[in-house]
N, C-alpha and C positions, 0 to 999 in steps of 0.2 A: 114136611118130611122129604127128607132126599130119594131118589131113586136110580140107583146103582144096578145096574145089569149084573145078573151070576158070572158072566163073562171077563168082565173088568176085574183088569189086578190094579188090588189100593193096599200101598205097605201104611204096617203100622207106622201111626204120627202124621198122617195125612189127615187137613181138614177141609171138609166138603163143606159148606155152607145149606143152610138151610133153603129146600126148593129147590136144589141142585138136579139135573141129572147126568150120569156118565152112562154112556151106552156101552155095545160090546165090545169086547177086547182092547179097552183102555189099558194104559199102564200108569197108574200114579204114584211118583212118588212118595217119599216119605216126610220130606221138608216141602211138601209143597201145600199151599194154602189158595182153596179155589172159594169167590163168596157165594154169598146168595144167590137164588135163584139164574143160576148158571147154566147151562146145556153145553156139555159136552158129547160130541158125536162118536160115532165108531172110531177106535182105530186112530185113538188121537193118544200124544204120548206128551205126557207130562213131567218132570225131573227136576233134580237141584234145587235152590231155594227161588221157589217161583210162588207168586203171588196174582189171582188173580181176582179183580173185585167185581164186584156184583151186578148180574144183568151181563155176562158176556157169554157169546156165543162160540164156541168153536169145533169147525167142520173137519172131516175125515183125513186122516194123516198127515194131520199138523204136528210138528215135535217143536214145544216150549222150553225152557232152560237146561235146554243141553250146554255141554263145557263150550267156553269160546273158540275162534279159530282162530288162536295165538298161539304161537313157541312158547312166549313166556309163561305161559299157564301151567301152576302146578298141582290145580288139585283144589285150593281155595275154596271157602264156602260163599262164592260171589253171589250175585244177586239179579233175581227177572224180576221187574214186577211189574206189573198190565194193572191199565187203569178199566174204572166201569165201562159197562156195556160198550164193548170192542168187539165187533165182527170178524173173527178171524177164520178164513176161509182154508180151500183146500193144499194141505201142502205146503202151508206156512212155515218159517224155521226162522224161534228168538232164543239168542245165546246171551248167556248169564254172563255179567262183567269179569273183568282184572282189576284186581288189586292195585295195579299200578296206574288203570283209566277210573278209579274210582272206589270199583267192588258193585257197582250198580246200572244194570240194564235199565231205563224207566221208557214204561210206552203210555202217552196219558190216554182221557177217557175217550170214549165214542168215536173210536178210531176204526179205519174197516178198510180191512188189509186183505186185496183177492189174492188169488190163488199162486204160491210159489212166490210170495215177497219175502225177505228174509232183513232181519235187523239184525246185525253184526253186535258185538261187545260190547259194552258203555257208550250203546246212545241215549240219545236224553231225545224221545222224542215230543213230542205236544200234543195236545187235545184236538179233536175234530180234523184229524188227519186222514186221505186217501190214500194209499197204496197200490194202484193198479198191476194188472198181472205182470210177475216178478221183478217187481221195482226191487232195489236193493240197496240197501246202506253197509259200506265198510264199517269199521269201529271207531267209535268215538266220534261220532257223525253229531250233530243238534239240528234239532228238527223242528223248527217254530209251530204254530197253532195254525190250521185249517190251511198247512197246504198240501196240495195234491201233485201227488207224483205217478209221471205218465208210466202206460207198460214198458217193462226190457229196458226202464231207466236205472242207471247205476250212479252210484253217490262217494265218492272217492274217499278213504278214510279222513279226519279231520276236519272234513268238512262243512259248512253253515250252513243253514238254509234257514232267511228270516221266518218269520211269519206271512200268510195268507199269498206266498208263492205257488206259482202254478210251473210245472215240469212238463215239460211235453214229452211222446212217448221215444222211445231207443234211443235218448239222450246219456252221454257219459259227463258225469257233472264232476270237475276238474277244481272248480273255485267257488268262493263264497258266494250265497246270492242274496242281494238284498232285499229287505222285508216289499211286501207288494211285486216283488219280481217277474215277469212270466218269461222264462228261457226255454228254448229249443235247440235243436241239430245235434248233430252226432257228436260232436264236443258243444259241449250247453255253452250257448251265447245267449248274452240279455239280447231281449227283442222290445220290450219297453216294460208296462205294467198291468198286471194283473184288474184289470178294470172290472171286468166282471165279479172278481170277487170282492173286488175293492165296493161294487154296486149292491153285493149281500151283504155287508156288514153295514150299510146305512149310510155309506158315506155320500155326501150330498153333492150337489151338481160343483156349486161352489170350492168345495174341498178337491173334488177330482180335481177341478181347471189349477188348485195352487198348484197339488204334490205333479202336475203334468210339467206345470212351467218350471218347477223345482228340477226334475231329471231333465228336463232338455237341457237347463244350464250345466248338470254337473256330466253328462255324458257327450252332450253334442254342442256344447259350447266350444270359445275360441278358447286356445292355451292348451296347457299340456294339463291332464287330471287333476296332478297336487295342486296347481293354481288353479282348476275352476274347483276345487271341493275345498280351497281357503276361501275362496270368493262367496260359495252357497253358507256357509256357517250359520251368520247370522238369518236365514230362513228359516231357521231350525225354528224362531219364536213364531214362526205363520201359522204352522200346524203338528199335531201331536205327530204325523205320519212321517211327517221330513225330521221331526226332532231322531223319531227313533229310527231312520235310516241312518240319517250322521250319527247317531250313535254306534249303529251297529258296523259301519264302516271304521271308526276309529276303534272299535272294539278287536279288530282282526288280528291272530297270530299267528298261524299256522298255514292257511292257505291264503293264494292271492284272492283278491274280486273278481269277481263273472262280471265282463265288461261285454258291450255289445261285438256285433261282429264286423269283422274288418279293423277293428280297434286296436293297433300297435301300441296305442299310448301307456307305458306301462309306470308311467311317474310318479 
């Protein structure tokens, strides 16, 4: 059975999931769909068509699928929706998509997002993701699997971010970064690779030393970029992790690459 405090307002059409609880002076609304065994705290505000699944947690004056922060918004029944068991901490703020970025906000599962981090409009974020305090993403951001983004870090609209990137903290992130990533400074510069998490997901002594000697040639090689990233291509068959960096590099349209620093080479 759910347990809803006398104090929280829930409009009709609201579904609570089973084992749910809302504490005081919630507001939920009417389109909105929270699952199972959920914990909602005090003073958390819920709206629009937001979806939240099961096992998630969230802290005191957090407000979910409120309207986007675009001009072009008119009102549309766009879309939040939170994957399981996601920690979402104090003073959190996710806006429902546009129409024109898709109609869908998505954050995946087991994500834990502290206090004052905000996901802007149709981002597509990933599973096992960190958020430290007020990280932020503009609209339409993509946000790969287990990476973690430092405090007071900002994420420019459009912007990539592969999978299992690490963000260091009061970094403004300008350009793409690619998957394994770890960038820092105050305009995010690659610093090399995420080894440490590259060392959580199993990857073996062997693997590190390829995708190591893989980035020294496409970043600190001789030539200008386009020619050392013709040059690396065929590494792609060494290992899964170089395949899917040339991928995700050839995949680019809207923002440039997060190249290291000092890095003019813009070719």
């Amino acid at each position: 059975m759910s347990k809803i405090d006398p104090t929280a307002r829930i409009e009709d059409g609201a579904v609570i999931g089973e084992g749910s609880s809302i504490g005081p002076y919630c507001v939920i609304g009417r389109n909105v769909v929270i699952g199972e065994e959920c914990r909602i705290d005090a003073h958390v505000n819920i709206t629009g068509h937001t979806s939240l699944g099961p096992r998630c947690e969230v802290s005191p004056f957090t407000s979910l699928g409120t309207a986007p922060q675009s001009l072009a918004y008119r009102g549309e029944p766009t879309r939040l929706e939170i994957g399981e068991a996601c920690r979402i901490r104090e003073g959190v703020t996710m806006n429902v998509g546009t129409v024109g970025g898709g109609g869908v906000t998505r954050v995946g599962a087991r994500g834990y997002f502290m206090n004052n981090a905000h996901v802007g409009h149709d981002c597509q974020v990933g599973n096992d993701t960190i958020f430290a305090t007020s990280a932020t993403l503009g609209g339409h951001c993509e946000i790969g699997d287990f990476v973690f983004i430092g405090g007071l870090s900002a994420v420019h609209q459009f912007t990539r971010v592969g999978p299992q990137v690490m963000i260091g903290g009061v970094c403004g992130v300008r350009g793409d970064i690619i998957p394994y990533g770890l960038v820092n400074g105050q305009y995010a510069r690659l610093e090399g690779l995420n080894v440490i998490g590259m060392r959580r997901r199993k990857f073996t002594r062997e693997r590190l030393a390829a995708v190591r000697a893989f980035y020294q040639k496409l970043f600190h090689g001789p030539g200008v970029f386009a020619e050392r990233l013709a040059a690396v291509q065929p590494l792609a068959a060494d290992d899964p992790a170089i395949a899917e960096i040339l991928t995700f590099i050839g995949s680019g349209s809207h923002r440039a690459l997060c190249l290291p620093g000092d890095h003019s080479d813009k070719s």
